[in-house]
N, C-alpha and C positions, 0 to 999 in steps of 0.2 A: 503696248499695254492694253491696247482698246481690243486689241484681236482675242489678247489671253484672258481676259474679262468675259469673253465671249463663250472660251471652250471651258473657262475652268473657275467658274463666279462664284464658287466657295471657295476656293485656296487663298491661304492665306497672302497676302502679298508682303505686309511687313510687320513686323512686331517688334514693339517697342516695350524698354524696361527704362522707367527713369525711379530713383528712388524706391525701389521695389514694385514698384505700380505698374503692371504689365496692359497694356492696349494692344490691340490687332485691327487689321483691318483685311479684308477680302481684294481679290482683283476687283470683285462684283462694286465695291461698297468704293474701294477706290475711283474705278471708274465715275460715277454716279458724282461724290464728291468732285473731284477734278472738274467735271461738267458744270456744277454749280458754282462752285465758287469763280470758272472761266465766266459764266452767265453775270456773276456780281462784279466782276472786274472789271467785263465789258459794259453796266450800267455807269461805272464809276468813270467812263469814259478812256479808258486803257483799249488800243485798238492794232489790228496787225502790224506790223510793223516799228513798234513803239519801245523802249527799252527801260525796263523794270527794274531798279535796284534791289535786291534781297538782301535781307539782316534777318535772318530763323534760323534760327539752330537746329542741327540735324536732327531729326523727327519726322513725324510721320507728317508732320503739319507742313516741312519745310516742304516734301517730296507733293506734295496737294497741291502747294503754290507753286510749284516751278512747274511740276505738267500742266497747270489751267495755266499759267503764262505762255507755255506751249502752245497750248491748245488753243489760245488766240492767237496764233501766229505771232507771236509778241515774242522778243528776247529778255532774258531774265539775265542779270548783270553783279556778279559777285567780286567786293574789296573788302582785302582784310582789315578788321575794326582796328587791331591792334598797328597798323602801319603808321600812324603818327600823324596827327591833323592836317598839316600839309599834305602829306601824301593820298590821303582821305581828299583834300580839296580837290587835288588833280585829279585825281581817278575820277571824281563824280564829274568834273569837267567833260575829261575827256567823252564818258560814256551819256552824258548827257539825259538820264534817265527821264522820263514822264513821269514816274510816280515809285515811291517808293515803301515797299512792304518789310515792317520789321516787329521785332519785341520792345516789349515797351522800355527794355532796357536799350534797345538798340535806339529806338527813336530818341536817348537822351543825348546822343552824340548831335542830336540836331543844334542845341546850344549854344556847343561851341564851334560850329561848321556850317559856315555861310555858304556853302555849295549844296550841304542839305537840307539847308532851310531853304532854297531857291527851287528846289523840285516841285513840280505842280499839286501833285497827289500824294499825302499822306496816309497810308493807310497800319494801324494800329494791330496785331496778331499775338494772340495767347494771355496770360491772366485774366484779367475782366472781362476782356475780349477775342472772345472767342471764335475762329476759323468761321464758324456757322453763321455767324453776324453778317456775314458778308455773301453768304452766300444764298443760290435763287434757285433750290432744290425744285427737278422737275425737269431742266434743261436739257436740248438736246446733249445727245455724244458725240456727234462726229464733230473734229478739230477744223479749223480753217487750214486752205490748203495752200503751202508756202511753197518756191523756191526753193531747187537742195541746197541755193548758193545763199538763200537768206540768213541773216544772225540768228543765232538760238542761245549759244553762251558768252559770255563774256568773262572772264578773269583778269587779273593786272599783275605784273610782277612787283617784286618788297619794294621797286624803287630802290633800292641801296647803291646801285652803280648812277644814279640818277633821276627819271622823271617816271615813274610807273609805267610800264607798257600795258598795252592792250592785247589781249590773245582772243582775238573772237573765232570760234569757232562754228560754222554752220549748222542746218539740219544734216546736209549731207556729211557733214564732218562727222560728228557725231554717231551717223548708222557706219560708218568707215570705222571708228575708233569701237564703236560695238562688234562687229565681226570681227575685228583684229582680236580684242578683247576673247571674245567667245571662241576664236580660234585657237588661243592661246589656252583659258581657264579651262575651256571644253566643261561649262556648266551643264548638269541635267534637270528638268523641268523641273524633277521631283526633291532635289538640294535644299537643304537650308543651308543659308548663308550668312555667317558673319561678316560683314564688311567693315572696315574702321575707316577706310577713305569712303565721302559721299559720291566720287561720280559711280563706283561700282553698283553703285544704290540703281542706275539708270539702267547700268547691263543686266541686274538680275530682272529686271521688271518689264526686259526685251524678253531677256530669254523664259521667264516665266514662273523661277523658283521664289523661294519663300527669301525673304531679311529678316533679319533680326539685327536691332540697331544697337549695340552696347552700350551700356550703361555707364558712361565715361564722357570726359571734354576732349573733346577733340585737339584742342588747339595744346594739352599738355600727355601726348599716349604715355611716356613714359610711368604719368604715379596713378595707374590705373588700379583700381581697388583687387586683385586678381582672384578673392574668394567671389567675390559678386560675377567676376566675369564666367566664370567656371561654371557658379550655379544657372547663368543663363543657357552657358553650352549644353550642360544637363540636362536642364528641363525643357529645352527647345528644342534636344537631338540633334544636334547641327553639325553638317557634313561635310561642309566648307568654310572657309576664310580666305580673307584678303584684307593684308593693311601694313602699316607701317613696320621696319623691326624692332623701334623702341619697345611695341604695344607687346608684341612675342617675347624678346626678351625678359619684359619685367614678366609676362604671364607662364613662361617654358622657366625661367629660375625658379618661382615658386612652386609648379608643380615639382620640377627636381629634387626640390627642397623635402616636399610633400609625398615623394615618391610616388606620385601621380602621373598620368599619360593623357595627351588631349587625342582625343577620338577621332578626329578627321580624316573623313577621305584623301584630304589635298588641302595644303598651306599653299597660299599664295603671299610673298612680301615683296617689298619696294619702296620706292620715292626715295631711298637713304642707302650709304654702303652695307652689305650686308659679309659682314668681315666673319673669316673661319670659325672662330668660336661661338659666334650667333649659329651659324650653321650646326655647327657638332651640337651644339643644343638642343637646336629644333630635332636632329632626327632622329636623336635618344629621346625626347620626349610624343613627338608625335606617332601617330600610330600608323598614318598613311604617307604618302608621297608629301615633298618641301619642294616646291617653286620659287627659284629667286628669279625676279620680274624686273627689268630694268628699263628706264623711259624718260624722261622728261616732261618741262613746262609743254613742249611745241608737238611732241611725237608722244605717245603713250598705247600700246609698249613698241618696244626698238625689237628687243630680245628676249630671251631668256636660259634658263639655267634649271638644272635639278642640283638640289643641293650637295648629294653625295657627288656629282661631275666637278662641282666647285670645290670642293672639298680632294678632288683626284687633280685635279688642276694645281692648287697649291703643292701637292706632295711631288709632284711634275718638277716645282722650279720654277725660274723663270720671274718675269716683273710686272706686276700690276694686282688684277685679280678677275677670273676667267667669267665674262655677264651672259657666256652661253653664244647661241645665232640667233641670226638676225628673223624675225617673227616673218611667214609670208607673204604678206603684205608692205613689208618694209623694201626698199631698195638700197643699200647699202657704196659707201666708200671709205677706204682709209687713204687721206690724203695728205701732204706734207705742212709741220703747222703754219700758219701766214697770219699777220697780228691786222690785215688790211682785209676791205672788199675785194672776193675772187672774182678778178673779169676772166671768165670763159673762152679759149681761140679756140680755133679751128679743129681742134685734136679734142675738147671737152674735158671730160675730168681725167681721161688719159692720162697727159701732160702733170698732173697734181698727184697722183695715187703712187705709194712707196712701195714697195718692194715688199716680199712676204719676211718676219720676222724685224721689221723695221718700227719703230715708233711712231704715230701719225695721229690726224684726228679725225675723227668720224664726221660724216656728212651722210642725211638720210634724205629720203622722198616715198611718198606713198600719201594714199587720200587722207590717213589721218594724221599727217604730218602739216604744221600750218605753214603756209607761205610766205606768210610777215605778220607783223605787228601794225594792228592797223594805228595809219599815220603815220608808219614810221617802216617804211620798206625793206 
């Protein structure tokens, strides 16, 4: 981000619409920001190494605090609010955060969660207190320099099969999951991007193009306003997308509806199944290419698909529903199912991979694939 600041310090980096109120910000301006507020973080005694809870909502403000967490070599540590106080306790256990950056809605969980109240650092973002409170305008740019094998993200799973996992993912992981990424979307400098998932936020701002953050909750894509989202696509020219199919769906019905066409170079969706009829959707309503993108908590992406191939796949026959190949950076098996830990002989995954036209389960490896759940192997 530090580099494209460098060649291109008026583009925009991301533009945000919340309730009609449209903010931007520059690489130039982002750069600069991220700087300061790393400067105000590290006065706050937040230091390499250190693990940062985040509660901010996808904004412009979220993406400031998680590069200056960066930017101190610090890992910034994301659980979902909505997982249930217990599951809130363990997670902040686990991750054992130094200090923790939220909305002052968020800090109200503090309350009734005696794991968030036991964090050292409270630090307070947006209504009264604003991003700039905190920070020490003037600081240098260049970031502290980590370990690729250092922590940088953190996530947990729902906990619903039991105790919330930990998924850290490194720096290195990360530029692995961006090339995989940019190998796949094959973004160009000059795109604007709607994204509806926040890590996408991370690869446009590698690769250099423009965001725009929808004016919508994340945590519900489904009852998304779909005149609001359109007038953003308009008036921002946006060339790209990527996000859920809930968010496409409600937004490709109503343009149907509307006999409307969304203007995109290229859809990209995922995280969810993306069943025929979503398909036949998209690509009477878009204008360019539909990417159905398939991946996981651990691997993101695996594979992928064009939607008319998904769409000649069903008409083929045949059982399940076709996710496309394996991305190149993935390594791939179909192997036979096993409800146990697979010990490996002599032969390797040989001995476990089924026959072509067989039933099995996937097993992946590549750098952006995680190795385990930390704590738990």
């Amino acid at each position: 981000m530090i580099a494209v600041a460098r060649r291109h310090p008026a583009r925009d980096a991301i533009i945000s619409w919340r309730s009609g109120r449209r903010r931007r910000l520059t690489f130039d301006a982002l750069a600069r920001d991220v700087a300061a507020v790393a400067a105000g973080l590290r006065a706050r005694g937040i230091a390499s190494g250190d693990s940062v809870l985040l509660f901010v909502p996808m904004s412009i403000e979220l993406y400031v605090v998680l590069l200056a967490v960066h930017h101190l070599g610090a890992c910034a540590v994301f659980v979902d609010a909505w997982a249930g106080r217990s599951r809130l306790d363990q997670a902040v256990r686990a991750a054992r955060p130094r200090a923790f950056i939220g909305s002052p809605r968020a800090h109200l969980l503090r309350v009734a969660s005696p794991a968030l109240r036991a964090i050292p650092r409270a630090i307070v973002v947006g209504g009264p207190w604003p991003l700039a409170r905190i920070a020490e305008p003037g600081a240098a740019r260049e970031p502290e320099t980590v370990d690729r094998d250092a922590a940088a993200l953190v996530t947990f799973t729902t906990g619903s099969t039991g105790t919330p996992k930990a998924a850290v993912r490194s720096h290195g992981f990360l530029w692995a999951q961006h090339l995989a990424l940019q190998g796949h979307l094959r973004l160009r400098p000059e795109d604007i991007d709607l994204p509806t998932l926040p890590v996408f936020v991370l690869n446009n701002l590698a690769v250099g193009c423009t965001t725009v953050l929808p004016d919508f909750d994340p945590r519900r894509p489904a009852d998304i306003d779909p005149a609001t989202i359109m007038g953003q696509i308009e008036a921002e020219r946006v060339s790209t997308t990527s996000g859920s199919p809930a968010f496409y769906e409600r937004l490709a019905a109503w343009c149907r509806a509307g006999r409307r066409t969304l203007p995109f170079r290229a859809l990209f969706t995922g995280g969810a199944p993306v069943l025929p009829p979503l398909a036949r959707l998209l690509l009477e309503t878009v204008t360019g290419d539909v990417h159905v993108v398939y991946g996981s908590t651990e691997a993101e992406p695996i594979s992928g698909i064009e939607g008319r191939d998904l769409l000649a796949g069903v008409e083929r026959g045949g059982d399940g529903l076709c996710v496309g190949a394996p991305v190149a950076s993935i390594r791939m098996r179909l192997v036979r199912p096993w409800d146990e830990p697979i010990a490996l002989g002599p032969a390797g995954w040989r001995e476990w991979e089924v026959a072509a036209g067989q039933v099995g389960e996937i097993v992946v490896n590549g750098d952006h694939v995680l190795p385990e759940y930390a704590g738990d192997p």
